[in-house]
N, C-alpha and C positions, 0 to 999 in steps of 0.2 A: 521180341517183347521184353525181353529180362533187359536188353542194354537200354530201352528204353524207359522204364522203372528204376534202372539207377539213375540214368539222365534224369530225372524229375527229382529224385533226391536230391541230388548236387542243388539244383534250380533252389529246390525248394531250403535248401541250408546257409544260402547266402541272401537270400530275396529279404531287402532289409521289412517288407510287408509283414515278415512273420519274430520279428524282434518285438521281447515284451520288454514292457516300460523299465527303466532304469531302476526304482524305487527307494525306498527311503533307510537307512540302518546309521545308527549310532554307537558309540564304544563308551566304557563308562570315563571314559579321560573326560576332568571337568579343568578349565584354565583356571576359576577361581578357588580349586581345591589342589589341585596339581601342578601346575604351573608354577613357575620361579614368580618370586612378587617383586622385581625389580625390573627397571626394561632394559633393555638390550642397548648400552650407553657403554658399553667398555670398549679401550681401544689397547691395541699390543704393537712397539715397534718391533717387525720382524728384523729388519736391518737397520742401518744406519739411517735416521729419516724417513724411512719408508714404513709405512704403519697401516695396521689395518683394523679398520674400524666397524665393531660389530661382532657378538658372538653368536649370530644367530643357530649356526649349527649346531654351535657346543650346548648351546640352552635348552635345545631341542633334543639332542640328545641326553644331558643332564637331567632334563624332565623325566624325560621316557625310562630313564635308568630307574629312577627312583619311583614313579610308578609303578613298572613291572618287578621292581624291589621290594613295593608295597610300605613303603619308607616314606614318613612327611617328609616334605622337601623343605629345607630350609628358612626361614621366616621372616628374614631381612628383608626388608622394602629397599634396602639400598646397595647399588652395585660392589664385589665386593675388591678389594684392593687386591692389584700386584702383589706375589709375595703368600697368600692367604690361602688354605685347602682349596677349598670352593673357585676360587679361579685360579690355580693350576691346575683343577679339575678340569673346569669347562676349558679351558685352552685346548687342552690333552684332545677333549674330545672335539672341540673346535678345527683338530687338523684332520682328525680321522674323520669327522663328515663331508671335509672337502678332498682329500685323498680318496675316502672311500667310492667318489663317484666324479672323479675326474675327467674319465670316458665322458658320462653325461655331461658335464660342460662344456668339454671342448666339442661335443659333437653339435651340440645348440652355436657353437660360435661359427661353424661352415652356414653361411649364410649369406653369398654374396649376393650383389645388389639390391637385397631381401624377395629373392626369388624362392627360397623356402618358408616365408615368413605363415602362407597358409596352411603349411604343411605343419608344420611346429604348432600351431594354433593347433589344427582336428585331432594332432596326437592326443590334447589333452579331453577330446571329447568323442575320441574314439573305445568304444566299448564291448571290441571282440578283437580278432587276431593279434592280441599285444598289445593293442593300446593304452594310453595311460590310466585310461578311465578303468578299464576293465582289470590293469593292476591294482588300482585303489580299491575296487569294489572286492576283490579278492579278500585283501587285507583286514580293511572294515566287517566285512560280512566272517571273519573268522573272531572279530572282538577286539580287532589289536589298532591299535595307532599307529601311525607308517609315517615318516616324512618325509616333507617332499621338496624340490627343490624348485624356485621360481625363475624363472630367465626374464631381463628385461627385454621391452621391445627395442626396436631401432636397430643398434651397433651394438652388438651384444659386450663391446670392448669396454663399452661406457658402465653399463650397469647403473646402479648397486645392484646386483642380482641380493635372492633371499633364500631362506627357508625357514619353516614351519611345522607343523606337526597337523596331519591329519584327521580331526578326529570323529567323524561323521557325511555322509553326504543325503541326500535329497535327489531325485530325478524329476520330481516332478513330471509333466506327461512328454522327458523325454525322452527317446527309447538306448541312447547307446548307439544309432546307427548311422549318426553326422545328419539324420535328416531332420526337421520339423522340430521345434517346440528346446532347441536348443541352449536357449534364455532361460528355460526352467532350470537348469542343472543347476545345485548350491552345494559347494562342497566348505562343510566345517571343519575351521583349523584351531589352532592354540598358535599365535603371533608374538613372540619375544618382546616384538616392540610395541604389543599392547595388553601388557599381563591384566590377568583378571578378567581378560571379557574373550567372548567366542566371536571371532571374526568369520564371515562368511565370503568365502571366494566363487565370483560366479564370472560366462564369460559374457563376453560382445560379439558375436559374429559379426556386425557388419564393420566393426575395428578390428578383429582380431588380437581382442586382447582380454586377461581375465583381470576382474579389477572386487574391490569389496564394496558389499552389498550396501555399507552405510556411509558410503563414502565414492561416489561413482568415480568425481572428478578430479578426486585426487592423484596425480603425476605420478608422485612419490610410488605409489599401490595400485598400480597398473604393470602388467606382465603377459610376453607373449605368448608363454606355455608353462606347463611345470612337467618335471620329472618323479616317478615313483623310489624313493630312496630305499630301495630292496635289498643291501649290504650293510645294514645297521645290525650291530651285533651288541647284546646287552653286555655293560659293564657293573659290575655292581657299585654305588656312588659311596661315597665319604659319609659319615655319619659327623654331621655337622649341631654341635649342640647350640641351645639355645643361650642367647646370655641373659644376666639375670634382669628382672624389672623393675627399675627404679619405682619410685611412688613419686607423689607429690610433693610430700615434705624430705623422702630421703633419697641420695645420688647414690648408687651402686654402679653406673657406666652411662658414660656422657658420649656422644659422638662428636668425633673430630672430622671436620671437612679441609680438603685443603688443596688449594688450586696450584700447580706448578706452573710458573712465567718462562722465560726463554731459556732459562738456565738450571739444568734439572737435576735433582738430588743422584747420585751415583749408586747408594746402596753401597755392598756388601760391606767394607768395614766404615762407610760413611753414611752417616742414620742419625736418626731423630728420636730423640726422648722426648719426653712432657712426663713434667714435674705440675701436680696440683698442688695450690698453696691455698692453707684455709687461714682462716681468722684466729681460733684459739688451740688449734691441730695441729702437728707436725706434719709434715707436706708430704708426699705421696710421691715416686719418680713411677713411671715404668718406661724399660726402658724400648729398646729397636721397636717402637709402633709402627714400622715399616718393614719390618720383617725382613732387612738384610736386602730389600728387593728397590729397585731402580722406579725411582718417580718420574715418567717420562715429562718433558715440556709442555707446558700451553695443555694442563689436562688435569681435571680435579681427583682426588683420590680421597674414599670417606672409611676411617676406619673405628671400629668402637677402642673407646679407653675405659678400661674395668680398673674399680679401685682398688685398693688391695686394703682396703675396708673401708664400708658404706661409712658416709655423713651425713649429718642434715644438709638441705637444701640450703638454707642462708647461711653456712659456715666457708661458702664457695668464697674466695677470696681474686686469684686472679691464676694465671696458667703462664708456666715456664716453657718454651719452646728450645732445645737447646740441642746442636749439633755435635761428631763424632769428632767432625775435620780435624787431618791434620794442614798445617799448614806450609810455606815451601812449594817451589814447583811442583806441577801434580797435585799439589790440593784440591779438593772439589769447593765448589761453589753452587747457589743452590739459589734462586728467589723464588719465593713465595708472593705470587701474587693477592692471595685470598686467603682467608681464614675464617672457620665458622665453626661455634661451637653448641651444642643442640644437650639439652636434659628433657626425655622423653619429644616434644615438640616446641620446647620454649627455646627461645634463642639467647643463647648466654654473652654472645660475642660473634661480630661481626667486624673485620676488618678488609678492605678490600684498597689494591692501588697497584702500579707496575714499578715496583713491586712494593709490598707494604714492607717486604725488609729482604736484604742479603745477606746471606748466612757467607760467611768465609772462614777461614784458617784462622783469619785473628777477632773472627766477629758471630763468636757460635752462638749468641743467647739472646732471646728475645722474650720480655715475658709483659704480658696483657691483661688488663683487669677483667674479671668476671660479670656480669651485672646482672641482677635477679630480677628481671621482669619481663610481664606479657611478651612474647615474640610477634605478636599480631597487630605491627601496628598497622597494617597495612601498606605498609611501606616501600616501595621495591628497591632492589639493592644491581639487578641485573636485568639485560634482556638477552635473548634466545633469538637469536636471529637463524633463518630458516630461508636457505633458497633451492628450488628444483631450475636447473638447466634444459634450455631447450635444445633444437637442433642445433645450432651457434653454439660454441661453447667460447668460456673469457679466457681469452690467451695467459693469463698472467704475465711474470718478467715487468714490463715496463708499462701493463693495459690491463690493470686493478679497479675495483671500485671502493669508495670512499663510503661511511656511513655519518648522518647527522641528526640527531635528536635535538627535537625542537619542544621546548616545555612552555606552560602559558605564560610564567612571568615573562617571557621573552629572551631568556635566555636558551642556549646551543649548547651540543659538546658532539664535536667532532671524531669522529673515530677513521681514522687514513688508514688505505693499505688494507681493509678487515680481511681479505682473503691471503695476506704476507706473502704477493708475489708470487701464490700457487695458481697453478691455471683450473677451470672448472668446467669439465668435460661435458659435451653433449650429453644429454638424458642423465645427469649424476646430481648427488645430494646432497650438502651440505649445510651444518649447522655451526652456530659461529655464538661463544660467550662472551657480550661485550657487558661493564663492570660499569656501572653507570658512579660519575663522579661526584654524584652526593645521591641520599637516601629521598626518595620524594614519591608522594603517594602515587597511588597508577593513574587519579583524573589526573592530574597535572601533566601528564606527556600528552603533549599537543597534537603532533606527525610529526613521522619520522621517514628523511629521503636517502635515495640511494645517489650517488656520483660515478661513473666511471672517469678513466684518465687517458682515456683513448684518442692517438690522432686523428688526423685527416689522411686524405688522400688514398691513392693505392701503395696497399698493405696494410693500412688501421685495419682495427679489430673490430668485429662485430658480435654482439652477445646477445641470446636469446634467454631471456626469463621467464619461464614460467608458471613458478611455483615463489611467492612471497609472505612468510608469514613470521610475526615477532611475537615473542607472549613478554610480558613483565612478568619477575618474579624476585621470592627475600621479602624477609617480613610479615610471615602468614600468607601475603598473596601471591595469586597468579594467574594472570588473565592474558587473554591472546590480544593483543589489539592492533593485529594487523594481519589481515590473511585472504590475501589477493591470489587467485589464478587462471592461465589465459595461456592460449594458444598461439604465439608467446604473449605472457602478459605486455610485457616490456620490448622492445628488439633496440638495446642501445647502441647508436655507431658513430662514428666522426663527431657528426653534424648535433647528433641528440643526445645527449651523454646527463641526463637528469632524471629520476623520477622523486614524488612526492605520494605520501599520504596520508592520511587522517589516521589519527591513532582512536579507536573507539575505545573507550574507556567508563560507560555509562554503567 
């Protein structure tokens, strides 16, 4: 009798009939209080060319620090430069999120011929012996925020894999035991790359995949599982103060933007000043506004310039750009592709071209006129070109695609090469700044088509697209007017090598 009364316990402690509902619990982490208010647009070369794009970890850990530091989090809308507290902060902590759970990725990458793919999927909705669900709920349900790490589907080699910050779930009526009503689960994060809002991640059984709630179809934000980041260890973050706030009529710190072209500034004894020149004022230097720190290529960097005493607003005359170099073998050399100068949100200067100037040994000064008015004109100065890879990925080397912008007066501008010869990996992400070569309002872009340069026959390339989306932007505006995607949208090869489309711009 007794071994049969244990026997029915056993029975009855796994029997998923007697699992209660998952249910609902939230932490007070809010994205549009805690969160960093810049997105997740930084890139660091670890070596030579090889760079890696994204801090999602370190944001996420930088958050969480300063939450549980009970610390405002810094107040900049804009990502902060090489060189700067705040990002050798997040760096710092950008490698210990992916060190700290290296086991976890490489264990998501045994995965051959995705005969785990289901397995990896119920982890994340498993919710008793260890599963990931039932780590989350842990964590949640003690008050705390947890991050978590996202794996993409496919080829786990492809990626972008992600990570985020937990900070809430929902069960809705499902219970935790991989059976029934498994659509309900919504687990709330805080996403790098969409500061200020709560992003909800919920899955797909019959994909196997977990994707966000406002946004089903999007490529980009779809993932086969996630991990419970259980080895976050709090740092306490930088006390990052505020800078001062200009007014309307007077300038206390302007923002400098500034794009690096193929040829990138070196840093430590070779650096950039800006010298403000006013009208009836003695002119202002300050100097290393790069901080001794390396401007990598082909990559914008925005840094505040604080005056070393306020002016009036119309005393703004024009701005000194002016280099360290020495010159001689080993000189550095430096083009600046772009340049843009911002008072509160008006736009004081805008130059853009490949490049609008080179800086050398014998050619270190460049200075620009200021100009006081509305930034709004609607104007756009760049687009944002945006593609998701399919199965197919573009070979690069000699099988690129070309970009063309078609506007209504009828005229074109060509842009060859947009991916420079880099290949673009199955299931991977890519966003591309093209500099449009004059200022014109966002109707006026007509469509805009894509070209590959792929041969024929066996061994041409074949590329699956399918994620396509442009926004215009510069000048007050910024609007998406292109944003196609399909399963593949596209499949370019030999024979098809064209797409086109309507820019919507109403």
């Amino acid at each position: 009798m007794k071994r049969f009364f244990s026997s029915c316990l056993l029975l009855l402690a796994v029997s998923p009939v007697l699992f209660s509902q998952v249910g609902s619990r939230s932490t007070a982490f809010r994205p549009e209080v805690h969160g960093l208010k810049f997105v997740n647009s930084l890139q660091v070369e670890v070596i030579n060319d090889v760079r890696m794009s994204g801090f999602c970890g370190g944001m996420v850990y930088t958050a969480l620090d300063y939450y549980k530091a009970r610390k405002t989090v810094p107040s900049q809308t804009y990502a902060p430069a090489n060189g700067t507290p705040l990002y050798t902060y997040m760096w710092g902590r950008q490698r210990s999120s992916v060190i700290d759970n290296i086991d976890k990725w490489t264990e998501l990458f045994v995965n051959p011929f995705g005969w785990r793919t289901s397995e990896f999927f119920n982890w994340g909705l498993q919710g008793y012996g260890g599963g990931r669900l039932e780590e989350l709920k842990k964590e949640i349900d003690k008050g705390s925020p947890v991050p978590l790490g996202l794996f993409k589907p496919g080829d786990g080699g492809a990626g972008p894999h992600h990570q985020v910050l937990a900070i809430g779930y929902n069960g809705g009526r499902y219970k935790g035991d991989l059976g029934a009503y498994k659509e309900d689960l919504e687990i709330m994060v805080y996403d790098p790359n969409f500061p200020g809002v709560t992003k909800i991640l919920k899955p797909n059984p019959a994909a196997n995949i977990f994707y966000y709630k406002d946004d089903p179809g999007n490529a980009r934000c779809q993932w086969q599982t996630y991990f419970v980041n259980k080895k976050y260890n709090y740092t306490a973050p930088p006390t990052i103060a505020a800078g001062p706030v200009s007014t309307a009529a007077e300038v206390k710190e302007l923002l400098l933007e500034i794009r690096t072209g193929g040829d990138d500034l070196r840093g430590g004894n070779d650096n950039l000043n800006v010298t403000l020149n006013f009208k009836t004022r003695p002119s202002q230097t300050i100097s290393n506004v790069n901080r001794s720190a390396r401007w990598i290529g082909n990559y914008t960097e925005t840094v505040p310039v604080r005056l070393l005493t306020p002016v009036p607003l119309n005393e703004l005359k024009s701005i000194t750009l002016s280099t360290t170099f020495g010159g001689g073998i080993g000189g550095d050399n430096w083009n600046m592709d772009a340049v843009r100068v911002l008072h509160n949100d008006q736009e004081l200067l805008w130059r853009s071209s490949s490049p609008v100037y080179r800086f050398t040994g014998s050619a270190k000064t460049l200075t620009l006129p200021l100009t006081v008015n509305p930034s709004a004109d609607g104007k756009a100065r760049e687009l944002i070109v945006e593609f998701v890879t399919g199965g197919d990925d573009l070979r690069g080397g000699n099988d690129n695609v070309d970009l063309t912008i078609f506007y209504k007066d009828g005229s074109k501008q060509l842009v060859k090469n947009l991916n420079k010869g880099a290949g673009l990996g199955g299931g991977s992400y890519k966003a591309y700044t093209v500099i449009l070569n004059r200022q014109v309002p966002v109707t006026e872009i007509k469509a805009v088509a894509l070209a590959t340069t792929f041969g024929g026959g066996i061994g041409g390339d074949n590329w699956n697209l399918d994620v396509f989306k442009v926004a215009a932007r510069g000048g007050g505006a910024y609007k998406v007017i292109v944003e196609k995607e399909g399963t593949p949208l596209k499949r370019f090869t030999g024979s098809d090598q064209y797409y086109m489309v309507n820019a919507t711009t109403d």
